[in-house]
LUMKEBA-807657 format. One record per residue: residue in three letters; residue number from 1; x, y, z of N, C-alpha, C, O in turn. Coordinates in Angstrom, 1 decimal, m for minus. Atoms other than C-alpha are relative to their C-alpha. Last residue first. Example, Ala and Ser with C-alpha at 12.3 -4.5 7.8 and 13.67 -1.06 7.14 Angstrom:
2
[atom 'SER' 2 [m0.9 m1.1 0.0] [13.7 m1.1 7.1] [m0.8 1.1 0.8] [m0.3 2.2 0.9]]
[atom 'ALA' 1 [0.9 m1.2 0.0] [12.3 m4.5 7.8] [0.9 1.2 0.0] [1.9 1.2 0.7]]
//
This chain:
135
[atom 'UNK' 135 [m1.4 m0.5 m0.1] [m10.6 68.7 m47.4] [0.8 1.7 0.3] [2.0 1.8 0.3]]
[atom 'UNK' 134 [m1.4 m0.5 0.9] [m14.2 68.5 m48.2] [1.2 0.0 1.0] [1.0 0.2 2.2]]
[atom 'UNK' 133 [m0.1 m1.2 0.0] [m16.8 66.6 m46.2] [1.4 0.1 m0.7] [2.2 m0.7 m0.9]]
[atom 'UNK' 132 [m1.9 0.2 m0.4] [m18.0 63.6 m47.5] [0.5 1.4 0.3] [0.2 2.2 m0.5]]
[atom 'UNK' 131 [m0.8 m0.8 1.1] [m22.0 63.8 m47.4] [1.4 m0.1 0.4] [1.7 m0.4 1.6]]
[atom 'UNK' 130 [m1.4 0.2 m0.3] [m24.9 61.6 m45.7] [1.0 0.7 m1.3] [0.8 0.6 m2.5]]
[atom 'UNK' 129 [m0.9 0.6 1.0] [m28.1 63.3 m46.0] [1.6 0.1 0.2] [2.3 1.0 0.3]]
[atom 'UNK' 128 [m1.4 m1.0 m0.1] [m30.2 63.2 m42.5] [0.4 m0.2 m1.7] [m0.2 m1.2 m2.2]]
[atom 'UNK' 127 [m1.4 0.9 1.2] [m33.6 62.4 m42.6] [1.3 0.8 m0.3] [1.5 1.9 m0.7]]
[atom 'UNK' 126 [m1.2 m0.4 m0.2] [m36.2 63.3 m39.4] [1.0 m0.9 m1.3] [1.4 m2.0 m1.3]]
[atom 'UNK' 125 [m0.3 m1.3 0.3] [m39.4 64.2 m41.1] [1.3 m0.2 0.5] [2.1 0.6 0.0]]
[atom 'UNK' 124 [m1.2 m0.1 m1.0] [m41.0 60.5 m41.3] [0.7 1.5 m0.5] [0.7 1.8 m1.7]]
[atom 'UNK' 123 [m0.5 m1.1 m0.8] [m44.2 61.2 m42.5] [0.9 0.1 1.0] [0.8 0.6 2.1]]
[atom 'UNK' 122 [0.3 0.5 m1.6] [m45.1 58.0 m44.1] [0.3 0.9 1.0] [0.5 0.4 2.1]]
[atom 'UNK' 121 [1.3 0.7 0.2] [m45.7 59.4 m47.6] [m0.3 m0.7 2.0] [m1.2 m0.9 2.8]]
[atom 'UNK' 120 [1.3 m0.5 0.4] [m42.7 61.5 m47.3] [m1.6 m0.3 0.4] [m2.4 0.4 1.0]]
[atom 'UNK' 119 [0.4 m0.5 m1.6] [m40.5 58.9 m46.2] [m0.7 1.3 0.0] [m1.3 1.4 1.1]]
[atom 'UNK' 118 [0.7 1.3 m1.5] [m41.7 57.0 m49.4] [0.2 0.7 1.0] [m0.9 0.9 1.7]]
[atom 'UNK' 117 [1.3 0.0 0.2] [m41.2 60.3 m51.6] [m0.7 m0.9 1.1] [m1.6 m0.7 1.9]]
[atom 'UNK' 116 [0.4 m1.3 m1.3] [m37.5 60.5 m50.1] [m1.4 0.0 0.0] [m1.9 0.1 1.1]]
[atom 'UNK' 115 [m0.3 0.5 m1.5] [m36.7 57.3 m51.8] [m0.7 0.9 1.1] [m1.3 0.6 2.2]]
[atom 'UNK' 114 [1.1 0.8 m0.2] [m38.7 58.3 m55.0] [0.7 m0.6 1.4] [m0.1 m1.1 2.2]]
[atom 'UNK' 113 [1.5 m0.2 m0.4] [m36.6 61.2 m55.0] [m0.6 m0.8 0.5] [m1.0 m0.6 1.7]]
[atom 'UNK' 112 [0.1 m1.0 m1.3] [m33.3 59.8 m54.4] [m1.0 0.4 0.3] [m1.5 0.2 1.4]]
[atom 'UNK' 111 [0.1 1.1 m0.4] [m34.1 57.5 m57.6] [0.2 0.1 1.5] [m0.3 m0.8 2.3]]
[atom 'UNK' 110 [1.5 0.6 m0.4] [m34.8 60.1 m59.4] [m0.4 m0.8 0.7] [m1.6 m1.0 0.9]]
[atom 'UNK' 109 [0.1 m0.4 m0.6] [m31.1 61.8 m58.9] [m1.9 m0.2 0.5] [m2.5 0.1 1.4]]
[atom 'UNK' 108 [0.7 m1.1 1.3] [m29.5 59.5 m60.8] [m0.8 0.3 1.5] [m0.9 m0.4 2.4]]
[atom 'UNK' 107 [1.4 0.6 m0.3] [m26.8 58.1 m58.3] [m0.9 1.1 m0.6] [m0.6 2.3 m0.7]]
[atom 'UNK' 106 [0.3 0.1 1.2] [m23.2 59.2 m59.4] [m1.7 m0.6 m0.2] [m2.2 m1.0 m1.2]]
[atom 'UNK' 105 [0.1 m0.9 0.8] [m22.2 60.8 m55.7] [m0.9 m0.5 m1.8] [m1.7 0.3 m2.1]]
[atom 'UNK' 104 [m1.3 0.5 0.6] [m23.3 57.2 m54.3] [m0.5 2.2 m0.8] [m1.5 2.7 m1.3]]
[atom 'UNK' 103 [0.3 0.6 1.2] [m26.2 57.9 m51.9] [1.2 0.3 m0.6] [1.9 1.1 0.0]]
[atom 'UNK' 102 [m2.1 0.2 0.2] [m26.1 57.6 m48.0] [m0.2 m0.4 m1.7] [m0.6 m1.5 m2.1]]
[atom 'UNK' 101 [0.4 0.0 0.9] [m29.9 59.0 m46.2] [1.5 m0.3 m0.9] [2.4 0.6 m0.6]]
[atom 'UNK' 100 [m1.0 m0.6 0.8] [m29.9 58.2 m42.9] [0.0 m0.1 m1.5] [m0.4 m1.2 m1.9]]
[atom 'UNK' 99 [m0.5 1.2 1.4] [m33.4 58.0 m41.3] [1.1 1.0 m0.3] [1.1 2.2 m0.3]]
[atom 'UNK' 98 [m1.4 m1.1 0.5] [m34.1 59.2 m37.8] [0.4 m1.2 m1.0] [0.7 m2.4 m0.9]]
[atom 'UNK' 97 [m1.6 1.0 0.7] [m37.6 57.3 m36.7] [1.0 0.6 m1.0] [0.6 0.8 m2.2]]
[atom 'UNK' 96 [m1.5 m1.2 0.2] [m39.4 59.8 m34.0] [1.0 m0.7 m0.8] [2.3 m0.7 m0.6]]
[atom 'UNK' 95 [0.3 m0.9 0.9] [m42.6 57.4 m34.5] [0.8 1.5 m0.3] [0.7 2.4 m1.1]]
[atom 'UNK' 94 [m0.6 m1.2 m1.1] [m41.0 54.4 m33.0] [m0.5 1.1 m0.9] [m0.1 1.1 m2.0]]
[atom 'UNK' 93 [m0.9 0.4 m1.3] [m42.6 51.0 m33.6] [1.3 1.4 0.8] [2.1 1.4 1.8]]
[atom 'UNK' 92 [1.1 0.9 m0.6] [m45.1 52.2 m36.3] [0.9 m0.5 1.7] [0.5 m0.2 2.9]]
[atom 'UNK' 91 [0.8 m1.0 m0.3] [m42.3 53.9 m38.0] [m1.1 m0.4 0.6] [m1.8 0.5 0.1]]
[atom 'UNK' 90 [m0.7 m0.8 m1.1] [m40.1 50.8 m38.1] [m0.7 1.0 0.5] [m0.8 1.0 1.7]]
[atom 'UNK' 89 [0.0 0.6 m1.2] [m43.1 49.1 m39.6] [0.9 0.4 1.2] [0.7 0.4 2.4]]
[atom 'UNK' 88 [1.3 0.1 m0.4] [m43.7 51.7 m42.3] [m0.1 m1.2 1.5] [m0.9 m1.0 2.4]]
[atom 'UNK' 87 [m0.3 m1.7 m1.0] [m39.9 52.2 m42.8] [m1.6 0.0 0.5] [m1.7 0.6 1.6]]
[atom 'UNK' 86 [m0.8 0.2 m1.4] [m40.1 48.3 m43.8] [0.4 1.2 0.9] [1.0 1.3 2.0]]
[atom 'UNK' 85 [0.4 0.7 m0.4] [m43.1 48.4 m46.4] [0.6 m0.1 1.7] [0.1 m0.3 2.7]]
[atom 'UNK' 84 [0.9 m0.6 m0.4] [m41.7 51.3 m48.0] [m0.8 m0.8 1.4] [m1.1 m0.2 2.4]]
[atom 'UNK' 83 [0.0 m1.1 m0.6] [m38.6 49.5 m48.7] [m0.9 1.1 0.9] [m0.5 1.8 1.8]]
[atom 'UNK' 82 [0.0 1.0 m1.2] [m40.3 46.4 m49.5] [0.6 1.4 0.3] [m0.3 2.1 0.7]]
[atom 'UNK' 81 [1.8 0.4 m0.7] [m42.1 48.4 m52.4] [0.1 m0.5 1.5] [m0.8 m0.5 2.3]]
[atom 'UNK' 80 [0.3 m1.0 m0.4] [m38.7 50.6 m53.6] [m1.5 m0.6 1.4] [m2.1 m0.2 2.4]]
[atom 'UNK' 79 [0.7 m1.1 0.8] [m37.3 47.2 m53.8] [m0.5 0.8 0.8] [m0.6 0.6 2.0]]
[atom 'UNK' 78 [1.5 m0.6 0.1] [m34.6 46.2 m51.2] [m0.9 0.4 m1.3] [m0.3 1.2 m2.0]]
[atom 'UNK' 77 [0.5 m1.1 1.4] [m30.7 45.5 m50.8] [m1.7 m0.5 m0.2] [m2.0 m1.6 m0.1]]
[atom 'UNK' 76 [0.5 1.0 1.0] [m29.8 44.8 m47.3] [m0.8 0.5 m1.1] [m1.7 1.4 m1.1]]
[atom 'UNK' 75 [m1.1 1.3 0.0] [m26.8 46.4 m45.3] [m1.2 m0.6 m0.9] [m0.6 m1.4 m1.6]]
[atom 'UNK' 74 [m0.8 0.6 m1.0] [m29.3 48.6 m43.3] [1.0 m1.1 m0.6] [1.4 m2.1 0.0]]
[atom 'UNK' 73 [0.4 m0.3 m1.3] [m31.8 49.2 m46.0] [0.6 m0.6 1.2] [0.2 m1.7 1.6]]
[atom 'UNK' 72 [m0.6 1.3 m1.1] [m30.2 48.9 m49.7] [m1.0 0.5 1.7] [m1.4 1.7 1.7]]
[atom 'UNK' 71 [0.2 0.0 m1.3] [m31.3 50.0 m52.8] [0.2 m0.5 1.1] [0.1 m1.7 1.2]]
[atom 'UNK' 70 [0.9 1.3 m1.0] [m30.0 49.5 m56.1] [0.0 0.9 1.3] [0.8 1.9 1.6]]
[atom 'UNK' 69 [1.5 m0.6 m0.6] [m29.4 52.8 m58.5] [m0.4 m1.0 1.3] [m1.4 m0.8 2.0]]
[atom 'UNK' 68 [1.2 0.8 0.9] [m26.3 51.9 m60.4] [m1.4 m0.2 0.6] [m2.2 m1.0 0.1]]
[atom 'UNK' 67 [m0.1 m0.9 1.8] [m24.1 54.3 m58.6] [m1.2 m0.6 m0.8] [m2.1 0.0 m1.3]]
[atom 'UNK' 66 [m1.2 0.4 0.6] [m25.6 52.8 m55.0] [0.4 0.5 m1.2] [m0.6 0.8 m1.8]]
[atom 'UNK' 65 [0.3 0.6 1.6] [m28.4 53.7 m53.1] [1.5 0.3 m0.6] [2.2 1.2 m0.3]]
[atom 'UNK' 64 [m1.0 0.0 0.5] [m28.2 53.4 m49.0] [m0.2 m0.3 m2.0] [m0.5 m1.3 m2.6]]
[atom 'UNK' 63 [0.1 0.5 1.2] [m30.6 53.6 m46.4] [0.8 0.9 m0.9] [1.0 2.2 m0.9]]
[atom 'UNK' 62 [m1.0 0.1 0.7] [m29.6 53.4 m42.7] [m0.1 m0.2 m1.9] [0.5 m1.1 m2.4]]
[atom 'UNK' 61 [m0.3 0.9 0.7] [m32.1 53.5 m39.9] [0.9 0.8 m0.8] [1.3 2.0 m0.5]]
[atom 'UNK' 60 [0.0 m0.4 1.9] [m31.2 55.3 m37.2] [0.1 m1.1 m0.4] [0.8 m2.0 0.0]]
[atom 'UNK' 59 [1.4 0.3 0.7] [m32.3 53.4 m33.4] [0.2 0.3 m1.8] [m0.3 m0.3 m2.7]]
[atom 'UNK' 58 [0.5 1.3 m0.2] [m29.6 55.5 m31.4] [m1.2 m0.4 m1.4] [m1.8 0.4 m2.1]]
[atom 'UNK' 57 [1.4 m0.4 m1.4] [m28.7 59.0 m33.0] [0.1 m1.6 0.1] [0.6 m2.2 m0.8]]
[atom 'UNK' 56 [0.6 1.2 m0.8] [m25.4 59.4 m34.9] [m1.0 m0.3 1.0] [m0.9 0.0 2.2]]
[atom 'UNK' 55 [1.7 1.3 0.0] [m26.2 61.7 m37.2] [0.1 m0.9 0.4] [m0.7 m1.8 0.2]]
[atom 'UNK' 54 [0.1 0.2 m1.2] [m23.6 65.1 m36.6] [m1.1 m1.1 m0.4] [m2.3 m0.7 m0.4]]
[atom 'UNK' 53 [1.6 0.5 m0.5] [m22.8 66.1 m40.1] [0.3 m1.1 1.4] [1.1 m2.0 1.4]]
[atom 'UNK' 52 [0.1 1.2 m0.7] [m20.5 68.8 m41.0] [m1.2 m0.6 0.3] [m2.3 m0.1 0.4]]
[atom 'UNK' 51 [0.9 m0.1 m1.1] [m21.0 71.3 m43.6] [0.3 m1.5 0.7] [0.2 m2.6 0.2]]
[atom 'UNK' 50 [m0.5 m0.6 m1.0] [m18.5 71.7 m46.1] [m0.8 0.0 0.9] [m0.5 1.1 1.4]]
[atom 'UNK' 49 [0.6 m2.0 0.1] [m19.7 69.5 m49.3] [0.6 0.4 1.4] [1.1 m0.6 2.0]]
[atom 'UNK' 48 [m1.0 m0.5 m0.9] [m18.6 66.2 m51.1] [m0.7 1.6 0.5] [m1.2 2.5 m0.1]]
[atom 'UNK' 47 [m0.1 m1.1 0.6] [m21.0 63.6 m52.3] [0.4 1.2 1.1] [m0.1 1.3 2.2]]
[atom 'UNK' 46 [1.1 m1.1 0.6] [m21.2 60.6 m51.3] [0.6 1.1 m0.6] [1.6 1.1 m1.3]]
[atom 'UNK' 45 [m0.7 m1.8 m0.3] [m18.8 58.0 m52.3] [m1.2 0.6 0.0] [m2.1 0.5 m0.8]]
[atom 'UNK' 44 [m0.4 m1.1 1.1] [m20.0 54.4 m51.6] [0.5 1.2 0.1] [0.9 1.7 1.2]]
[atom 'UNK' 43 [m0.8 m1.0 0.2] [m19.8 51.1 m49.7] [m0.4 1.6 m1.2] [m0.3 1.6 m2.4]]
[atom 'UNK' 42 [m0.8 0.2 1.8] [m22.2 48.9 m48.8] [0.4 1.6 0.0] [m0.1 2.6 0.4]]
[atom 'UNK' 41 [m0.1 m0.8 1.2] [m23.0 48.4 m45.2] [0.4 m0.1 m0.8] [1.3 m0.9 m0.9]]
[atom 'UNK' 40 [0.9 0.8 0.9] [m21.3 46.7 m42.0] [m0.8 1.3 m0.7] [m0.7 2.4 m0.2]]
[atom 'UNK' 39 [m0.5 m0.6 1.3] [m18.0 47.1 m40.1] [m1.2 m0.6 m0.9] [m1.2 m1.7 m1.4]]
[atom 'UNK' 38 [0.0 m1.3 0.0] [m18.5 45.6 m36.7] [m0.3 0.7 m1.4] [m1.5 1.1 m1.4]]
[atom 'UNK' 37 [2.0 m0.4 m0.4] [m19.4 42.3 m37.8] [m0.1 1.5 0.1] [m0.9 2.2 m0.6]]
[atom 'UNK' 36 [0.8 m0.1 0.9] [m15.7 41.9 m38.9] [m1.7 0.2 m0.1] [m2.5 0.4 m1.0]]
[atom 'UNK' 35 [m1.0 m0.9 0.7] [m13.6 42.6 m35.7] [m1.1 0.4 m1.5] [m1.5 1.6 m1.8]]
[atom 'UNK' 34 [0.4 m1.0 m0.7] [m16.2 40.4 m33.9] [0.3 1.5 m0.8] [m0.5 2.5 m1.1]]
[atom 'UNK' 33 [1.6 m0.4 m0.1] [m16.2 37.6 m35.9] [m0.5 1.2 0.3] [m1.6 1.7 m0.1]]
[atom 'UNK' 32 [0.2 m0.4 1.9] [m12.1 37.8 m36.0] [m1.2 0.0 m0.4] [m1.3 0.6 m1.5]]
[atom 'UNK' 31 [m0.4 m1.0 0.5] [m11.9 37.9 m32.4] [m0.3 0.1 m1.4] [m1.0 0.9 m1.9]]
[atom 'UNK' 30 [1.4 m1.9 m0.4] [m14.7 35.6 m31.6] [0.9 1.1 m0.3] [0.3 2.1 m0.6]]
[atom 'UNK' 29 [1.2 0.0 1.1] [m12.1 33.0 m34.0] [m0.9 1.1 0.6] [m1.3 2.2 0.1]]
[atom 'UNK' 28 [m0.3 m1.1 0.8] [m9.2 33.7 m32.0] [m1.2 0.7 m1.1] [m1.5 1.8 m1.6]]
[atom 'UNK' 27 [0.0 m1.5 m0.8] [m10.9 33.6 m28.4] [0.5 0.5 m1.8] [0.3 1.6 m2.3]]
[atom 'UNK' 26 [1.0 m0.5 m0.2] [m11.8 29.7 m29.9] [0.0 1.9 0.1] [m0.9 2.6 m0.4]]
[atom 'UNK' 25 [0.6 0.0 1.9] [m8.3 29.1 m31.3] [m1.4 0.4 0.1] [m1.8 1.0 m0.9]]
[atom 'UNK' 24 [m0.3 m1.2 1.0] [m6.9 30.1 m28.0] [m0.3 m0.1 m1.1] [0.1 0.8 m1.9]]
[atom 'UNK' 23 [0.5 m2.0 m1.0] [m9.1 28.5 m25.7] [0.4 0.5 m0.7] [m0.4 1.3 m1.3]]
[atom 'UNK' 22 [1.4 m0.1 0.5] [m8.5 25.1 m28.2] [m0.4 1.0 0.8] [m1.3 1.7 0.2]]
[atom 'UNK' 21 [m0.3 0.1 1.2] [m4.4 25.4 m27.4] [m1.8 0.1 m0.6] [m2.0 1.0 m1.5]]
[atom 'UNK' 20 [m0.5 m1.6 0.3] [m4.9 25.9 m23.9] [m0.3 0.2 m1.1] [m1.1 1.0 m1.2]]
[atom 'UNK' 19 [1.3 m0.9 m0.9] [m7.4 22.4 m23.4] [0.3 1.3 m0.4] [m0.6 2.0 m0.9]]
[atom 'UNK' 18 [1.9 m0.4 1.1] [m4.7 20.9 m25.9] [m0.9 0.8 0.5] [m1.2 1.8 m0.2]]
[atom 'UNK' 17 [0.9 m1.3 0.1] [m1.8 21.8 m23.6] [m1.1 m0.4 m0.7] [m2.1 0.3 m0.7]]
[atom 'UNK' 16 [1.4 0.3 1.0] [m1.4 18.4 m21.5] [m0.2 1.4 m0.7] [m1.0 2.0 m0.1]]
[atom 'UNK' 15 [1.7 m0.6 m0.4] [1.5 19.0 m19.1] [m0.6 0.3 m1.2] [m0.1 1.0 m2.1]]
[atom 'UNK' 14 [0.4 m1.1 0.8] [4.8 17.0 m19.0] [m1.6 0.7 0.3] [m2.4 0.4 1.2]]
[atom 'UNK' 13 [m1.0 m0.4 1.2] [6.4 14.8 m16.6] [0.0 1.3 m1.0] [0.8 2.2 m1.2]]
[atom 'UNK' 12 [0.3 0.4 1.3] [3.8 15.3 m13.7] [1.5 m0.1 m1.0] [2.3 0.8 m0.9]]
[atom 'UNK' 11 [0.4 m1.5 1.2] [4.6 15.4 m10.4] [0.4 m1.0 m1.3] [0.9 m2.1 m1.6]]
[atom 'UNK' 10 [m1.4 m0.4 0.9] [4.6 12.1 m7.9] [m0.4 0.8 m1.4] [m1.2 0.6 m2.3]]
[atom 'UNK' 9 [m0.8 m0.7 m0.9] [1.8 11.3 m5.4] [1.1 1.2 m1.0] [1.4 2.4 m1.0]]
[atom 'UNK' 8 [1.4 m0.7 0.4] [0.1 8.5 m7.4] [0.4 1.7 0.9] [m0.7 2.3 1.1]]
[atom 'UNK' 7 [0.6 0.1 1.4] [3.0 6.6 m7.2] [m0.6 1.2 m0.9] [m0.3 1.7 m1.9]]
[atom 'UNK' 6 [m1.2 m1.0 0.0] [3.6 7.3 m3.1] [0.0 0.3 m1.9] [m0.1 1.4 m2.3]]
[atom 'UNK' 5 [0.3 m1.6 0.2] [0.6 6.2 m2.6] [0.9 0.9 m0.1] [0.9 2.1 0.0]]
[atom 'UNK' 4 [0.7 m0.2 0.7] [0.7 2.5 m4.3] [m0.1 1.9 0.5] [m0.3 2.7 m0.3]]
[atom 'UNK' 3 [m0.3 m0.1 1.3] [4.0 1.8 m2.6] [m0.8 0.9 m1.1] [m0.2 1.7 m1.8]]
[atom 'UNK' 2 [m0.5 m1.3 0.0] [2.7 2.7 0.7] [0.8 0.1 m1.0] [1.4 1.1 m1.2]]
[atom 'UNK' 1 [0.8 m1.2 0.0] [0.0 0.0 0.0] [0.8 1.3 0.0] [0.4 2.2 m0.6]]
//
């Protein structure tokens, strides 16, 4: 018997990393999920002018038309019909709803209207337009 506890008693040779080694491949992966979620939207140039703009409010939506006219709402591209459809539900669930307005300098300029026409029609009054400030 004082064989067997003395045995069982005695340090280890080496130490097991796998357990470490899967912590840090897990912590890398939520880093690089995290890093990249941040950063969302379609990209474009607005259009350049000297007035700053102050529009981060909580809750802003985010609509976005692109050189070639598509629509987008938060990151997702839209017809004019679902568009309407989905400022009409946000508006319904907050009736102070702050829309951003983010259009590609080369965006024909009808296609802004008929955006603004919808928040028009649903009487959303707060819309910012997103602009690049000059240099």
């Amino acid at each position: 018997m004082a064989g067997d506890v003395k045995a069982d008693n005695q340090p280890y040779d080496d130490i097991n990393i796998t357990p470490m080694l899967d912590l840090a491949y897990v912590l890398l992966v939520t880093f690089i999920i995290m890093t990249t979620a941040s950063v969302q939207g379609v990209k474009v140039q607005p259009p350049l002018t000297q007035a700053t703009n102050n529009l981060a409010k909580p809750q802003t939506r985010g609509i976005t038309i692109t050189a070639d006219g598509q629509v987008y709402l938060d990151a997702y591209p839209v017809s004019l019909d679902q568009l309407q459809s989905s400022l009409a539900q946000y508006k319904a669930a907050n009736p102070a709803l702050p829309v951003v307005l983010k259009a590609d300098a080369a965006t024909q300029y009808e296609k802004v209207m008929a955006v603004l026409e919808i928040a028009k029609k649903l009487d959303i009054t707060e819309i910012g337009l997103a602009t690049k400030r000059l240099q």
